[in-house]
N, C-alpha and C positions, 0 to 999 in steps of 0.2 A: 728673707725672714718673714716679709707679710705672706707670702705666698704660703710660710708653712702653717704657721696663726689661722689663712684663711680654710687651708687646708683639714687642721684642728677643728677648727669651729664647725664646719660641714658635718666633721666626724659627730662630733660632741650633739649637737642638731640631727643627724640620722638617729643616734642615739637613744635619745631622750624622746623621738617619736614612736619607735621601735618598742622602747621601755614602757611607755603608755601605753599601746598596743595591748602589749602583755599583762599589764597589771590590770587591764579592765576584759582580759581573753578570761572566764570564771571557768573555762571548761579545761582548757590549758594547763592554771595554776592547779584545778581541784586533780588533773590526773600526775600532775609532777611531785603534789605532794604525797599523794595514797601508794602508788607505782611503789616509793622504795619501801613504804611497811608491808607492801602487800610481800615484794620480792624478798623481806628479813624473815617474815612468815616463812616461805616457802622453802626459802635455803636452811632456814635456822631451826625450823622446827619438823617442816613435813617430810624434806626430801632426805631420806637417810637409805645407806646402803644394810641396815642392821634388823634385821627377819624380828619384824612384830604381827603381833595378830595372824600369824601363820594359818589359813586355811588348812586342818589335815583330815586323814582318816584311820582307822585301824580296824580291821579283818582278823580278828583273834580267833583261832582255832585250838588254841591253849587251856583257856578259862582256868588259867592256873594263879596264883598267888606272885611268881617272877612276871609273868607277865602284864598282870595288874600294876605292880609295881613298876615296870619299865615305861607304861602308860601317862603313871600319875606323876614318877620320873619325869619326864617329857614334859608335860601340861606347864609343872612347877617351874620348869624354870624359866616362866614367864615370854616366851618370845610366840608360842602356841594359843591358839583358842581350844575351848573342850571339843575333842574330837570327837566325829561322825563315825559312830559302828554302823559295820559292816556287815552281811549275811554270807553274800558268797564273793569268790575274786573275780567276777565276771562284774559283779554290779561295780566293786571299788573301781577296775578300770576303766566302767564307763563314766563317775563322777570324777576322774583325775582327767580321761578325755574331753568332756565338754569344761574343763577349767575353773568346776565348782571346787576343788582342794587341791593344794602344790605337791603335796604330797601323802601317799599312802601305804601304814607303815601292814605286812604282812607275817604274823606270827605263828608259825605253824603247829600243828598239834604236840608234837615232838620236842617242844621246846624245854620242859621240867625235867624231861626224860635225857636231852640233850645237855642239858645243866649236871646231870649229875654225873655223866660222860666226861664232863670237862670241855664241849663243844657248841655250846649254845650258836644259835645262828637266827636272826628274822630277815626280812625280806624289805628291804624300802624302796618304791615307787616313787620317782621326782618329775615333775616337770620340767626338760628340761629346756623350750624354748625360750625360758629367762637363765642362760647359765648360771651368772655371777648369783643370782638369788637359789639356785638348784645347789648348787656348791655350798653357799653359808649355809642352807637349812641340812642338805646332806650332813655334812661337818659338825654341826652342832649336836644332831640325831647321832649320829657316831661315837660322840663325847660321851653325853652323857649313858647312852648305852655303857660304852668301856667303861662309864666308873663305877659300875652298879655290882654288885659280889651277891652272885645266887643265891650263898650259902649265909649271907652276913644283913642288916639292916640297910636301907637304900642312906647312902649319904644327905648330911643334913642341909646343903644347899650344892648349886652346882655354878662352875665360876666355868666360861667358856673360854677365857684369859688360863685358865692353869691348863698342862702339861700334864697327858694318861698318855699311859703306856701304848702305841698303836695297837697291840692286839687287846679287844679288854676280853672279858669273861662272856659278854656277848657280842659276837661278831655281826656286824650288821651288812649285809650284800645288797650294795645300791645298783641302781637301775635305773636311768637314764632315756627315759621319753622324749619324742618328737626332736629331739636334738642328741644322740647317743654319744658325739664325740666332746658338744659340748662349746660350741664355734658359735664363737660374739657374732660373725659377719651374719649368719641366720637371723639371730632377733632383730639386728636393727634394716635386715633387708625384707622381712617380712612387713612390719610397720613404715618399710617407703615408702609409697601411696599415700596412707595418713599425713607423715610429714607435710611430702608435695603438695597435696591438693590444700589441706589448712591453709598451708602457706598463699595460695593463691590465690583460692577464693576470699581469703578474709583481707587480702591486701588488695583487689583487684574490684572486688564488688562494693566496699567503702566510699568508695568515690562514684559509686552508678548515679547517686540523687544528688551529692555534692557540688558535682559538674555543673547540673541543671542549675541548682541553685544561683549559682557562682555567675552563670551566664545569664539567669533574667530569665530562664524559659520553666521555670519549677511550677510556677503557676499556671502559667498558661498551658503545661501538659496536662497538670490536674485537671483542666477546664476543656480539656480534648472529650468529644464522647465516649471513653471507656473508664473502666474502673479502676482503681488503685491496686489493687490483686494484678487485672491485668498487665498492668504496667510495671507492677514486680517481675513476673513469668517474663514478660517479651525481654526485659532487661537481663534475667537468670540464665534466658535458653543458651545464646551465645557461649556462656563461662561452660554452663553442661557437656557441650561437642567437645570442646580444650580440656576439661576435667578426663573427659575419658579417654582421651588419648594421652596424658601422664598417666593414667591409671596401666595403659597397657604396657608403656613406657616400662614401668617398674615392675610389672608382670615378666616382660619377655628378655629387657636386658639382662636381670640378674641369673635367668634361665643361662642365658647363652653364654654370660662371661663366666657364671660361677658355679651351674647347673642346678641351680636352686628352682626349681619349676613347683607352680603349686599343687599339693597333692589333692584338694579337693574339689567343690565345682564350680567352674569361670562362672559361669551362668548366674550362681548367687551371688556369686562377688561382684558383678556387675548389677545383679538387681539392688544390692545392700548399698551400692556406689548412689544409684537417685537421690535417694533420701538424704542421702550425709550431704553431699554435694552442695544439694538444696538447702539445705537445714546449715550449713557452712555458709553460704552464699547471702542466707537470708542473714545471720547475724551483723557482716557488712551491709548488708539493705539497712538495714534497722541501726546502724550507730550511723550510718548519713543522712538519718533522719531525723536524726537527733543533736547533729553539731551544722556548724557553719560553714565552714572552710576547708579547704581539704587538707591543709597541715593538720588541722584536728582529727580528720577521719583517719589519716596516716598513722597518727601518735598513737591514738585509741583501740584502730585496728592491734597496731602491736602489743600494746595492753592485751591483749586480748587471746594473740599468738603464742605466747610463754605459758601463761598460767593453761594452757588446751593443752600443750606440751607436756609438762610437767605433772598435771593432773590427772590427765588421760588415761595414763598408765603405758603408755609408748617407751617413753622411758626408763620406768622401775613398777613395779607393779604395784596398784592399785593397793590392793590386799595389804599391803605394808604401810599404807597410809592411816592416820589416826580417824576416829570416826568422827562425823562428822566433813571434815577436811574428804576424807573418803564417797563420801554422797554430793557434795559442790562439784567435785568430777563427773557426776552423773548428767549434770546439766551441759557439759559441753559433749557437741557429739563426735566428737574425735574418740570420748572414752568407749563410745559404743562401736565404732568400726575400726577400729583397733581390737576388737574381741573378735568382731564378723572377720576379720582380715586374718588372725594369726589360728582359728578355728580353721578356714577354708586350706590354708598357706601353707602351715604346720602340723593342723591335725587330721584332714583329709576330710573337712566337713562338706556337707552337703546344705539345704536352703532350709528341710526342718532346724537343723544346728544351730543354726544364726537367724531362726525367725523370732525371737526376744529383743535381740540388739536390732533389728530391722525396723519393729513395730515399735523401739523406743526413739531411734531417731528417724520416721513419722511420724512421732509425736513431738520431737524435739520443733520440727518445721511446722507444722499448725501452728504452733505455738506463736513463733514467730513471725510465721504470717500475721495473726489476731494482732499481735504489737504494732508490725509494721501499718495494718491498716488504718487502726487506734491514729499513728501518725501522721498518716498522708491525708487524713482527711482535710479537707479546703479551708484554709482560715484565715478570717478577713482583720489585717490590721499587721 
């Protein structure tokens, strides 16, 4: 019986040291309490499979009254932004190729003349290396097209929940981009690399300065003849070699297992690989400069791996995020080489293609550099 008491009381004493610990850890409590509102935000409000703010375009060759109508149709029912006219179909398909609009709707001259036939038809261009979002917005174009009567006033709202007849009065003939059949296993084997490498960099480079710390030598590296910059890069170079061997990793397996090979050029997708890398790499530099221990840089890194995820647009697309919420994604650089990646992967891009998302995550890493410097600098006390 004393044995269990004494047994207890150790406990109860590990305890209540452990419990102190934590209640005076301010980095610890302040991310355990933010973590689950950030995560109600993101589940509750941002991440929906439900096509808003819809990027499109429309190519009218009609400039008829039905086809006005089928436009403002469209817009109305809320799930669209005002669409970008078109001049000719060579331009529309080069803004649904570089991923400025999901989709572009084409309405051919014939269409009033086709109305009175009894055969109406337009043309819809989808993106489809996001299936599940190619599908809703196809779907809904569809609807509201079928409910629309040539001859009669456009209905007074439109409910994507009711039940039209599959043929309506105009027949809409979708068309299916960079993914024709429409296979989930594309999108998310295009955006692997992304995944990986986030995943790595930001769990692996968290702990570069922590270490130091933790052992007593933080200072006295500062106090080495080289500069704080320097001492980032020598620490960075390592993770770089490992980075781009996942990177080929996910290039050439999915080739080989599933023939998924990229149609554009390796060459920019490895140059577009630097920057993120870095720019990845430095965000774990920069939160082990800013905590103590490396449970905290642990915690924090993962803080940090979800909402890149989520927001990126790796996941669900961007474009369907509310604003605001939509621009916080611009600052992690997963969102920009997830663009460079499914351009080169999916749309047969080349290094003009993806020189925007390049030049923004090099700007994502200066950035970070600036901070991390800001940090490391030497301080007495």
């Amino acid at each position: 019986m004393s044995r269990l008491r004494e047994f207890w009381s150790n406990v109860r004493a590990i305890v209540y040291k452990e419990a102190t610990v934590i209640r005076h850890d301010r980095a610890f409590l302040s991310v355990v309490l933010i973590q689950p509102w950030i995560m109600l935000l993101v589940f509750g409000v941002i991440v929906s499979n439900e096509p808003a703010d819809v990027p499109w375009a429309v190519f009218d060759q009609s400039q008829s009254a039905l086809s006005r109508r089928l436009v403002e149709q469209i817009q109305a029912s809320g799930y669209f932004v005002p669409p970008v006219r078109e001049t000719s179909y060579e331009q529309a398909r080069h803004r649904l190729r570089d991923g400025e609009v999901l989709a572009v709707m084409v309405i051919p001259s014939s269409l009033a003349r086709d109305a009175e036939r009894g055969n109406p038809r337009v043309q819809l261009l989808l993106d489809g290396s996001d299936p599940l979002s190619a599908a809703r917005v196809g779907g809904y174009i569809t609807r509201i097209a079928a409910a629309i009567e040539p001859r009669l006033e456009a209905p007074a709202s439109f409910d994507p929940e009711r039940p039209v007849r599959a043929a309506g009065p105009i027949d809409v003939r979708q068309r299916f981009w960079f993914n024709p059949t429409l296979d989930d296993r594309r999108f998310f084997l295009a955006a692997l690399a992304g995944f990986l490498l986030t995943n790595l960099c930001l769990s692996v480079s968290c702990l570069a300065l922590v270490g130091e710390r933790e052992s007593g030598t933080y200072e006295q590296m500062l106090a080495l003849p080289t500069r704080p910059i320097e001492i980032v890069l020598g620490k960075l170079i390592p993770f770089v070699v490992i980075c781009y061997g996942l990177l080929l990793f996910s290039l050439v397996m999915p080739g080989l297992l599933f023939g998924f090979w990229p149609r554009g050029s390796w060459l920019a997708l490895f140059l577009a690989t630097l920057p993120f890398v870095l720019g990845s790499l430095a965000i774990g530099v920069f939160v082990s400069t800013i905590v103590r221990t490396s449970a905290q840089a642990v915690f924090i890194s993962v803080f940090f791996i979800l909402p890149s995820f989520v927001l990126s647009g790796v996941m669900m697309p961007y474009q369907f995020m509310p604003h605001g919420i939509r621009e916080i994604g611009g600052f992690f650089p997963l969102r920009w080489y997830q663009i460079a990646l499914r351009r080169v992967i999916e749309r047969g891009a080349g290094f003009v293609d993806i020189a925007v998302p390049t030049l923004m995550l090099c700007a994502i890493f200066t950035g970070l550099l600036a901070l991390i410097h800001w940090r490391m600098k030497p301080r007495l006390g």
